[in-house]
C-alpha positions as CSV (number, residue, x, y, z in Angstrom):
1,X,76.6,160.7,-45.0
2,X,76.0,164.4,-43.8
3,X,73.9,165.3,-46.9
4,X,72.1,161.8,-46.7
5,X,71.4,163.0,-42.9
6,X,70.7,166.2,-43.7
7,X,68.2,165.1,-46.7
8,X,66.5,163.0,-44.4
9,X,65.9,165.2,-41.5
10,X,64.3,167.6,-44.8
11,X,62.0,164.5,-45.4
12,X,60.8,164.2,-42.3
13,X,60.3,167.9,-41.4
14,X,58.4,167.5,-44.4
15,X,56.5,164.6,-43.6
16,X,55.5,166.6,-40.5
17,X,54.0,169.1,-42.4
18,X,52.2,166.9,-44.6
19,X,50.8,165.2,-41.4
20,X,50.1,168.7,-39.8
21,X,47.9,169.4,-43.0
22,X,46.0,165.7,-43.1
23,X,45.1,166.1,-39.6
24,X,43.3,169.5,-40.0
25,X,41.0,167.9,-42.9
26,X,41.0,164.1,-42.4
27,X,38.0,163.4,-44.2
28,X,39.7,164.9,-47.3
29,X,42.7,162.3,-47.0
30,X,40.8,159.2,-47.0
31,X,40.4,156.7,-49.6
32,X,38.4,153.7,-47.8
33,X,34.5,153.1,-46.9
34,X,33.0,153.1,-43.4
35,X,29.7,151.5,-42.7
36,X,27.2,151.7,-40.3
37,X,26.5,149.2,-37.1
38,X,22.9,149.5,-35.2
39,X,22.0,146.2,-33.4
40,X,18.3,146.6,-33.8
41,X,17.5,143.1,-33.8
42,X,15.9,140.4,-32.1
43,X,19.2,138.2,-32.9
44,X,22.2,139.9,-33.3
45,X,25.3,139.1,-34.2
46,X,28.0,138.6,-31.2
47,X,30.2,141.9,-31.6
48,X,33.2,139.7,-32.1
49,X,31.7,138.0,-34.7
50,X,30.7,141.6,-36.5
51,X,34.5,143.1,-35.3
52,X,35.7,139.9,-38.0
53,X,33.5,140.9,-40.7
54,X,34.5,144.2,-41.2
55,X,38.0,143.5,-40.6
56,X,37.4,140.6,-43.5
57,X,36.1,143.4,-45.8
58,X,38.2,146.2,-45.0
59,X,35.7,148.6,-43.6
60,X,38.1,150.3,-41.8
61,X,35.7,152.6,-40.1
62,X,32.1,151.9,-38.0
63,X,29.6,154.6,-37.0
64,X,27.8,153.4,-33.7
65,X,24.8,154.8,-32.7
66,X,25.2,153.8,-29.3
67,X,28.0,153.2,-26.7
68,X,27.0,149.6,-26.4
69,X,30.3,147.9,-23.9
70,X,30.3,144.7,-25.8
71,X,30.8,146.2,-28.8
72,X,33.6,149.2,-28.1
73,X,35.3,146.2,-26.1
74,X,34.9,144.1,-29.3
75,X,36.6,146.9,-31.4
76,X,39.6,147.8,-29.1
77,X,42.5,146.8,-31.0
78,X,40.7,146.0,-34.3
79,X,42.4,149.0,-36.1
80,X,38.6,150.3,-36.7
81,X,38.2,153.7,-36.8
82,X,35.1,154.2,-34.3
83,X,32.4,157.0,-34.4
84,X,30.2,156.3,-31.4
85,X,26.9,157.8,-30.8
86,X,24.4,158.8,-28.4
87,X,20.2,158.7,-28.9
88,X,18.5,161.4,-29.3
89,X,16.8,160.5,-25.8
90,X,19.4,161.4,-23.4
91,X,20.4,164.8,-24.9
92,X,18.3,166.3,-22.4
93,X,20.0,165.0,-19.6
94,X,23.3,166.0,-21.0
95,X,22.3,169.6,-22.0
96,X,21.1,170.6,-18.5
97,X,23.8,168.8,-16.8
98,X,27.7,168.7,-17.6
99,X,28.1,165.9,-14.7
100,X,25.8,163.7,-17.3
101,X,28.5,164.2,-19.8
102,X,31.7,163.7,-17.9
103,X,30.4,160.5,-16.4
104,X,28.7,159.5,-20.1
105,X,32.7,160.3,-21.4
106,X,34.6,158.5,-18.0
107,X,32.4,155.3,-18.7
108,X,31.6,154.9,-23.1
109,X,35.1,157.2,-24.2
110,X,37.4,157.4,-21.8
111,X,38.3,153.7,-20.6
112,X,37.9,152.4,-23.9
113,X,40.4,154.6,-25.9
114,X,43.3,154.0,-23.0
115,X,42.3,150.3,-23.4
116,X,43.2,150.0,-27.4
117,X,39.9,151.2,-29.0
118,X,40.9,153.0,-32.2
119,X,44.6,153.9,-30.3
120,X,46.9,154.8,-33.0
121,X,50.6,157.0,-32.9
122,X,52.0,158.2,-36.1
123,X,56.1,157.3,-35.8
124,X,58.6,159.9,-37.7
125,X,60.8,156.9,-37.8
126,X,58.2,155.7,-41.0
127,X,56.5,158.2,-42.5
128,X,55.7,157.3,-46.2
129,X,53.0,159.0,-47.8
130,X,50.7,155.4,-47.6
131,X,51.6,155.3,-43.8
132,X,50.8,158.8,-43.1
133,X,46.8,158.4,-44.8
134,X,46.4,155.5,-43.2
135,X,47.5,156.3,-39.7
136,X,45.9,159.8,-40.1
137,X,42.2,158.7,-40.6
138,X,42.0,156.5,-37.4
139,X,40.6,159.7,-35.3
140,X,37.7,159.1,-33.5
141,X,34.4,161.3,-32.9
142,X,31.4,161.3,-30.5
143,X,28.2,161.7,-32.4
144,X,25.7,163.6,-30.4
145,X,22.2,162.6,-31.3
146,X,21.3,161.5,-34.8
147,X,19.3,163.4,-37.1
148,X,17.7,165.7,-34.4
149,X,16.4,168.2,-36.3
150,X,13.8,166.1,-38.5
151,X,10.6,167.9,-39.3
152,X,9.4,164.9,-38.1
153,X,10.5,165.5,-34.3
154,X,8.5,168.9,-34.1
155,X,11.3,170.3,-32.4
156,X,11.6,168.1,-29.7
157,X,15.7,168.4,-30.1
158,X,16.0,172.1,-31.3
159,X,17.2,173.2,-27.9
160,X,19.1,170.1,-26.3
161,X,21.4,169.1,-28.9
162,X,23.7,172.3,-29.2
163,X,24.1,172.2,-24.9
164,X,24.7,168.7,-25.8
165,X,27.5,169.1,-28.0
166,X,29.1,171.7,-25.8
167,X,29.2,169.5,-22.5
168,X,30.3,166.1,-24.1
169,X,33.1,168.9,-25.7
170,X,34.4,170.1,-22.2
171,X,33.9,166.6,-20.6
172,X,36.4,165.3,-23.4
173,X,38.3,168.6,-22.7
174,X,38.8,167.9,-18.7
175,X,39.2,164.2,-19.7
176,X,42.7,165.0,-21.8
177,X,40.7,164.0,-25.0
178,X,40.3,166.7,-26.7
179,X,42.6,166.4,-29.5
180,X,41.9,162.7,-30.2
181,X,37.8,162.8,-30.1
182,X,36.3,165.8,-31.7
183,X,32.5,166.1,-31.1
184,X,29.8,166.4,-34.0
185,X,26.6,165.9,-34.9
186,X,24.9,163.9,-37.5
187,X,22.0,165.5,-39.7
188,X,19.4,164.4,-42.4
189,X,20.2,166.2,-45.5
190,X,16.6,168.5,-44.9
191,X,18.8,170.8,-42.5
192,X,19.9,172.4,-46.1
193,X,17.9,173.4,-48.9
194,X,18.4,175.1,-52.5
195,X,15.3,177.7,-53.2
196,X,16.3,177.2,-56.9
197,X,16.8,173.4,-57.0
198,X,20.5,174.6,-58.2
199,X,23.5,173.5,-55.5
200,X,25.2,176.8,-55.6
201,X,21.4,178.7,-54.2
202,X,22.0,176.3,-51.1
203,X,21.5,177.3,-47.6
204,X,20.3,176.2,-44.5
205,X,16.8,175.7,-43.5
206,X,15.4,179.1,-43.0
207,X,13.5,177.8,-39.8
208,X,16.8,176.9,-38.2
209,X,19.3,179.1,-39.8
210,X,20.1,180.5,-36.3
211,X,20.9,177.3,-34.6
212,X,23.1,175.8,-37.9
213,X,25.0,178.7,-37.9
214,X,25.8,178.0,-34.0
215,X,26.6,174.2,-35.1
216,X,28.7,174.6,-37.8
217,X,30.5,177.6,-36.3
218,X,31.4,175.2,-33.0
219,X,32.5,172.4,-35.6
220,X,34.7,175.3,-37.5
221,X,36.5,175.8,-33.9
222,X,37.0,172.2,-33.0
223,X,38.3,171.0,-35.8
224,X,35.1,168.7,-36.1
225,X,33.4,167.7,-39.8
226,X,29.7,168.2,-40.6
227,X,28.2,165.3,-41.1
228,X,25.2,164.6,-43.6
229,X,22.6,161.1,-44.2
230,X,22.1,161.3,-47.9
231,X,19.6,159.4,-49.2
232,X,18.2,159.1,-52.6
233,X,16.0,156.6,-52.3
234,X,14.1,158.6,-49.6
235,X,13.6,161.1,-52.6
236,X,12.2,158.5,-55.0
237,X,9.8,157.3,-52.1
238,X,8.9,160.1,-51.0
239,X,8.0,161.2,-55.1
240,X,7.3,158.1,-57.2
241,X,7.9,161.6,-60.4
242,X,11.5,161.3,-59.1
243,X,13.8,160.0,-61.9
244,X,15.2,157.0,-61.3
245,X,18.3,157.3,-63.6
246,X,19.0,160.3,-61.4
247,X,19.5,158.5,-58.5
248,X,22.3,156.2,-59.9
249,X,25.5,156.9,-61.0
250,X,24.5,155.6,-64.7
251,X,26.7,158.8,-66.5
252,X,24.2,161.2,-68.3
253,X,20.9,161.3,-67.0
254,X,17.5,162.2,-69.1
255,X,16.9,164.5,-66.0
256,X,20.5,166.7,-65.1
257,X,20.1,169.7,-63.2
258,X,22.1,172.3,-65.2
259,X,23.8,174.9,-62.8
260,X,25.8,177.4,-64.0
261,X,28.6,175.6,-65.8
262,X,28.4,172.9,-64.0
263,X,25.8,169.6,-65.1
264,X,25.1,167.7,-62.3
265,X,23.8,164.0,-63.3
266,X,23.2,162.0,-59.9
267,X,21.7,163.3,-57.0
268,X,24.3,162.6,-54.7
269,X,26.9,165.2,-56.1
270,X,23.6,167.9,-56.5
271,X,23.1,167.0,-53.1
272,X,26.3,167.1,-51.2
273,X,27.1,170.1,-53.2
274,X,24.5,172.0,-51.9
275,X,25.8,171.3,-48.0
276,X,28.8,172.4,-49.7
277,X,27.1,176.1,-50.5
278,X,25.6,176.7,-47.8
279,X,29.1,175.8,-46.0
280,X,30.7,178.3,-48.4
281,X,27.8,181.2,-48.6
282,X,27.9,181.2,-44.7
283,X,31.8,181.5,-44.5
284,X,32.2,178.1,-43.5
285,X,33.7,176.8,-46.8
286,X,36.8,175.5,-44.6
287,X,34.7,172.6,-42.8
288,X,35.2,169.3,-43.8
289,X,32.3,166.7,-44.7
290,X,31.4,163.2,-43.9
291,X,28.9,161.6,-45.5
292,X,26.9,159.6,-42.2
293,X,24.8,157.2,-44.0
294,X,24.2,156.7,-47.7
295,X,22.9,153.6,-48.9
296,X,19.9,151.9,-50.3
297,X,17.5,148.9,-49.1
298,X,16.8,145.7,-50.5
299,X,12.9,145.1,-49.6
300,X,10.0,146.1,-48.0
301,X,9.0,149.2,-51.4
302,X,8.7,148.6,-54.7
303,X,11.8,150.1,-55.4
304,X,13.6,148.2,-53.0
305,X,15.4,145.6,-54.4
306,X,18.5,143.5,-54.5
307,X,19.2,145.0,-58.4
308,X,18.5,148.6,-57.4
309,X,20.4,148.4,-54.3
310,X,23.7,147.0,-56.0
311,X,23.4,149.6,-58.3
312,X,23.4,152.3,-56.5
313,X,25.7,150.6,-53.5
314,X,28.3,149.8,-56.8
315,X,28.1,153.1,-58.5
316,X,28.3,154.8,-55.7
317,X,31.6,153.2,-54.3
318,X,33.3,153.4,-57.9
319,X,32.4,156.9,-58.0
320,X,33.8,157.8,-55.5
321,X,37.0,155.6,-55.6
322,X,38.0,158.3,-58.6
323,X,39.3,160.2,-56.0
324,X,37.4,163.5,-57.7
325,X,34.8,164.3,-55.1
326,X,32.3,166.3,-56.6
327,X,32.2,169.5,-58.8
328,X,32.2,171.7,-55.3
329,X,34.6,169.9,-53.1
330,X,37.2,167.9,-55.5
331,X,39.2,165.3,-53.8
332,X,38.4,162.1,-51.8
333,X,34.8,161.2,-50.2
334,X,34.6,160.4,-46.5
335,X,31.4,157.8,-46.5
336,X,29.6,155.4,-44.3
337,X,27.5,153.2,-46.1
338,X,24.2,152.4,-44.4
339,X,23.9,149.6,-43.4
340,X,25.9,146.3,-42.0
341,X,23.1,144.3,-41.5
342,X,19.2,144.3,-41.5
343,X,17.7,144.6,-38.6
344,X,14.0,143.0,-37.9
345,X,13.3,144.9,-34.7
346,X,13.7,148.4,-36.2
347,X,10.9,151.2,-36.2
348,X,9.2,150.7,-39.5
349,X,7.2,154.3,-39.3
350,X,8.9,155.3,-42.0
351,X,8.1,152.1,-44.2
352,X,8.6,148.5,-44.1
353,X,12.3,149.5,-46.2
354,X,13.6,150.3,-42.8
355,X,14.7,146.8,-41.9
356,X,16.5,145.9,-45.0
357,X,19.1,148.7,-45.5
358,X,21.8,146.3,-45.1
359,X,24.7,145.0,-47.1
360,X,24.4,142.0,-45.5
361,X,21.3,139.7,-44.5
362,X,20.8,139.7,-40.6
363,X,23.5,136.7,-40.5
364,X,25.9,138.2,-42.3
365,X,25.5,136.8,-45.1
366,X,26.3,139.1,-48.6
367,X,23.2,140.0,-50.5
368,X,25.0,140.7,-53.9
369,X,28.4,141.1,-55.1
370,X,29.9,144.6,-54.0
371,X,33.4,146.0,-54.4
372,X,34.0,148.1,-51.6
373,X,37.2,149.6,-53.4
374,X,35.1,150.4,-56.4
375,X,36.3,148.3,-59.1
376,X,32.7,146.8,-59.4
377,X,34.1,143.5,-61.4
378,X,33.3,140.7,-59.7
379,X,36.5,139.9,-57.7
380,X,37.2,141.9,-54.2
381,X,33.9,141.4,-53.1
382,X,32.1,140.9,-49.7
383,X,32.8,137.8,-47.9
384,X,30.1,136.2,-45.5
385,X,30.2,136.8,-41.5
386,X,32.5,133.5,-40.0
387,X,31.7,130.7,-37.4
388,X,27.9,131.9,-37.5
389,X,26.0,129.4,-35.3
390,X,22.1,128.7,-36.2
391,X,19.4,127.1,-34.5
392,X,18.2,123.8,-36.2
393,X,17.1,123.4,-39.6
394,X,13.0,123.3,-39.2
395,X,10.3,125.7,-39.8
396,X,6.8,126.8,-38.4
397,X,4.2,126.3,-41.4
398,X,0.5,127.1,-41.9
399,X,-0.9,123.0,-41.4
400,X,-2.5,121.9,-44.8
401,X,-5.4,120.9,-42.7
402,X,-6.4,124.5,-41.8
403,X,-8.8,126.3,-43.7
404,X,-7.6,130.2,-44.7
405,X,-11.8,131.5,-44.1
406,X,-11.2,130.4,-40.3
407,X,-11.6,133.6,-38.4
408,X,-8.4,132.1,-36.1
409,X,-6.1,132.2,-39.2
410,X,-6.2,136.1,-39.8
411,X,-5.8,137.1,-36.0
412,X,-2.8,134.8,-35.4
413,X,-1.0,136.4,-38.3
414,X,-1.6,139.9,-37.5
415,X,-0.6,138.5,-33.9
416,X,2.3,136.9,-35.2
417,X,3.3,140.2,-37.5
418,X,3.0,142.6,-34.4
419,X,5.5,140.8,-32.8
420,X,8.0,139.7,-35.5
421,X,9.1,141.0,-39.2
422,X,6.7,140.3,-42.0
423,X,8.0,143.5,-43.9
424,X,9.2,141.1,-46.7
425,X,5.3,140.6,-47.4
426,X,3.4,142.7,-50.1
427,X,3.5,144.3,-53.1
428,X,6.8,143.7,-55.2
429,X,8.5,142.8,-52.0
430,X,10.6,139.7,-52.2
431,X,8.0,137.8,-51.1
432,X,5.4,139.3,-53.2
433,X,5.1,135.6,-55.1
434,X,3.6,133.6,-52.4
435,X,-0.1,132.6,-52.6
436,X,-2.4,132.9,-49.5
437,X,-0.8,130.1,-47.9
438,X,2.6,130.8,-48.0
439,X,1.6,134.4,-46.6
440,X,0.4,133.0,-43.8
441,X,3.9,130.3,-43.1
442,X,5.9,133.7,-43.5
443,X,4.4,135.1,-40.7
444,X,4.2,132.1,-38.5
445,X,7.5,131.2,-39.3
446,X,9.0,134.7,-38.3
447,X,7.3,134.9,-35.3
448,X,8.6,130.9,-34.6
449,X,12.2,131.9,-35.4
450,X,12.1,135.3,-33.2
451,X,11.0,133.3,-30.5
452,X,13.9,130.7,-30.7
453,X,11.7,128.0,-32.2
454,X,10.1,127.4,-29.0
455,X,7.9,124.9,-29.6
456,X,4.9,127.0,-28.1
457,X,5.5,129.6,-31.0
458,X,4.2,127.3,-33.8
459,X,0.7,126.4,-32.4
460,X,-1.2,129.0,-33.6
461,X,-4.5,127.4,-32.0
462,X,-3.9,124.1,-33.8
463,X,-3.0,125.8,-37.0
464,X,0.4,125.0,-37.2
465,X,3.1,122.8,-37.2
466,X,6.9,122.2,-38.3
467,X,8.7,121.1,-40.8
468,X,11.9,119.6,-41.7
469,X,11.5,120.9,-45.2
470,X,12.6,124.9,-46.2
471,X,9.5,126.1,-47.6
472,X,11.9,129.0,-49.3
473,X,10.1,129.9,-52.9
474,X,11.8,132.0,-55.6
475,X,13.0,135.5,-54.3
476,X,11.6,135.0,-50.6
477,X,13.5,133.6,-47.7
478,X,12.3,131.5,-44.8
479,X,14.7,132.3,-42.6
480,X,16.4,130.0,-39.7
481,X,17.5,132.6,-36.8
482,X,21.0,132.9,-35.0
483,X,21.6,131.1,-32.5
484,X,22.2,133.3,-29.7
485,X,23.1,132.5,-26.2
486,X,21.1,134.7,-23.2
487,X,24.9,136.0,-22.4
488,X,25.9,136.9,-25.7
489,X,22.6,139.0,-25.9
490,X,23.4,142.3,-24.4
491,X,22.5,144.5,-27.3
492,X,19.4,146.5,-27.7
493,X,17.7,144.2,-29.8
494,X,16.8,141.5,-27.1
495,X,18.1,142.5,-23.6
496,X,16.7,141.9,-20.0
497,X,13.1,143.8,-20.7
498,X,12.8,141.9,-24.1
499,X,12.9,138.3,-22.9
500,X,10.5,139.1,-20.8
501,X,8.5,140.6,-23.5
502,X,8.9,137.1,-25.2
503,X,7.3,135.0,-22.1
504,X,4.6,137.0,-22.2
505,X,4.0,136.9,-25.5
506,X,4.4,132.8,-25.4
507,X,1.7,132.9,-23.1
508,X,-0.7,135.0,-25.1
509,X,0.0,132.9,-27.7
510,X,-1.6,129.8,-25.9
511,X,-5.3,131.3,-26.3
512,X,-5.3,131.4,-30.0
């Protein structure tokens, strides 16, 4: 009994240091997929309704990029690891003033983690190995902005974000938090670089080399992981040269980037590896990584698709359920996949791909089989959103009557397209197969459902009318919205200032 005793005490000393070890890199111990959750959308999904579906599909992890209350109250008790955010618009505000970000922690952090979200003890009374990773993971982060130092922003960020971090760190600090919520910040892979195109030349970008150096440094002494977006399909956009095979993980590619002794043959390793040099070359090597968004869209480009996504979504989860990591930083991948669900009301400045980055269609419905564990064989695969309610099975259509050379009918669809999502129109888009008319239902017909099917939104002047019958064609979808209650909808995508938006725009609508 005294050497069984004795033997077990060993175990759990050993356990201890085992846990000690996992909690310094937990990115590194984890085997499972996160995913991102925005709620740009004109109907979203009630959070409790969302808090099911990952559960239903083991994403046991969801990157917020807001502190929305409906949805961290949604999540408390779920067992969902929870990376919150906060928009690159109040960084300002909680650079210049440290009250900002002890009241932002008291009222998005604070509350919520004593009140179950993401709460979770590791016992010495059961520490097996299993136990231990699982437990581990569930630590939670604050993500301070997103993406802020994008060419694209000119700067605007370059001196908020780093204050940022630093106040939301001591308000966590003065709140007892500290060791339960470490602070980070979310970057587009353009913060690094390689001047050769080789991963091991990486660095990062000369024009903020300074400020990265301050980051990473502040992550280094909190115990906090970088955190990178990765997006191929950005780099096939952007360069229609780019080689496709190289953006999947299809095995040898006709284009490998040949570095050293290493053969790189999907841009995802080549690119991740290159955060990793620039980690290593600025004596950082010791940082962990978490990949913030990877993922690819469905529609709205010509190499957005259902096929393409799959295929990159697939071989991109089986990669990295191997365990190896890449050739720089072996072991398991820490990854969000972007996204949960389309969203129709997001910015589409970048292109019309932007509102179809999800796994799911805005219902939560699955868009093709996908093994989140990596197995990629048909069973384990996602299951659709549960209990989702719909308004009534009709549709706003373009009258046969109407003739397409009246002025009245191009205005009302550019009307009706400035208002709702027609980004599922055009050139090999999913609905690249309709003919004139059925261009013009789309749009009436998104603008009908975003408005709740009021029965003012299918007029269009006298142009159009309902139907009973789905006027759905091949690849494109006429969609019938959510039905969403004026109480359920508290998140961004249709709120106080957006209903009225939606009167007005009724009322507009009765001139055509």
């Amino acid at each position: 009994m005294a050497a069984a005793t004795a033997a077990a005490w060993r175990w759990r000393a050993l356990a201890v240091v085992v846990l000690v070890a996992a909690l310094s890199c937990t990115a590194r111990v984890s085997h499972a997929i996160g995913v991102n959750w925005d709620t740009q959308l004109s109907h979203p999904l009630p959070a409790s309704t969302v808090v099911r579906l990952l559960q239903d599909n083991g994403f046991d992890r969801v990157k917020l990029f807001d502190a929305e209350d409906s949805i961290l109250r949604a999540l408390r008790k779920s067992g969902i690891q929870v990376m919150v955010g906060i928009p690159n618009d109040m960084l300002a505000d909680l650079a210049g003033n440290p009250k900002a970000a002890e009241n932002w922690v008291d009222r998005n952090v604070t509350g919520h983690v004593h009140d179950g979200v993401d709460i979770r003890k590791v016992h010495t009374d059961d520490l097996s190995f299993a136990s231990l990773t699982r437990r581990v993971v569930m630590s939670r982060y604050v993500a301070v902005g997103n993406e802020p130092f994008l060419t694209t922003f000119n700067g605007t960020y370059l001196n908020t974000t780093f204050p940022a971090m630093q106040n939301v760190q001591a308000a966590l600090s003065k709140a007892g938090l500290a060791d339960k919520v470490k602070v980070t910040v979310p970057l587009n892979a353009d913060v690094y670089e390689s001047s050769t195109g080789k991963p091991s030349d990486g660095d990062f970008r000369g024009d903020i080399h300074g400020l990265m150096l301050t980051i990473v440094q502040f992550l280094s002494s909190t115990g906090a992981p970088f955190v990178a977006n990765v997006y191929p399909f950005i780099s096939l956009y952007a360069d229609p040269n780019f080689p496709l095979d190289y953006a999947f993980f299809q095995g040898a590619s006709s284009n490998p980037v040949v570095d050293g002794s290493v053969t790189y043959h999907n841009t995802f390793d080549a690119n991740h590896d290159t955060l990793v040099a620039a980690l290593r070359k600025n004596g950082f090597g010791n940082v962990s990584i978490i990949v913030g968004e990877v993922g690819w869209p469905t529609d709205g480009d010509v190499n957005a698709n259902l096929d393409y996504a799959r295929r990159f979504n697939q071989g991109f989860l089986s990669h990295i359920a191997t365990g190896q990591g890449t050739p720089l930083r072996p072991g398991p991948v820490d990854a969000y996949l972007f996204s949960l669900v389309d969203e129709d009301q997001k910015s589409i400045q970048p292109g019309n791909f932007e509102r179809h980055w999800g796994v799911f269609y805005y219902d939560g419905t699955p868009k093709y089989p996908l093994s989140l564990t990596g197995t990629g064989n048909g069973g384990n695969t996602l299951k659709p959103a549960r209990g989702v309610k719909y308004l009534e099975k009709k549709w706003c259509v373009l009258k046969p009557s109407a003739n397409l050379d009246d002025q009245k009918v191009g205005d009302s669809v550019s009307y009706a397209c400035g208002l709702a999502d027609c980004t599922s129109l055009g050139y090999k888009t999913s609905c690249a197969g309709l003919d004139a008319r059925g261009n013009v239902s789309y749009a009436y017909n998104s603008y009908y459902q975003t408005m709740d099917q009021d029965d003012r939104a299918c007029n269009f002047g006298g142009l159009a009318a309902t139907t009973n019958v789905d006027p759905s064609a091949g690849t494109c979808r006429f969609i019938v919205e959510i039905d969403v209650s004026d109480a359920a909808r508290t998140t961004r995508g249709v709120g106080a200032a957006a209903a009225v938006s939606i009167a007005a725009a009724l009322v507009v609508l009765l001139v055509f």
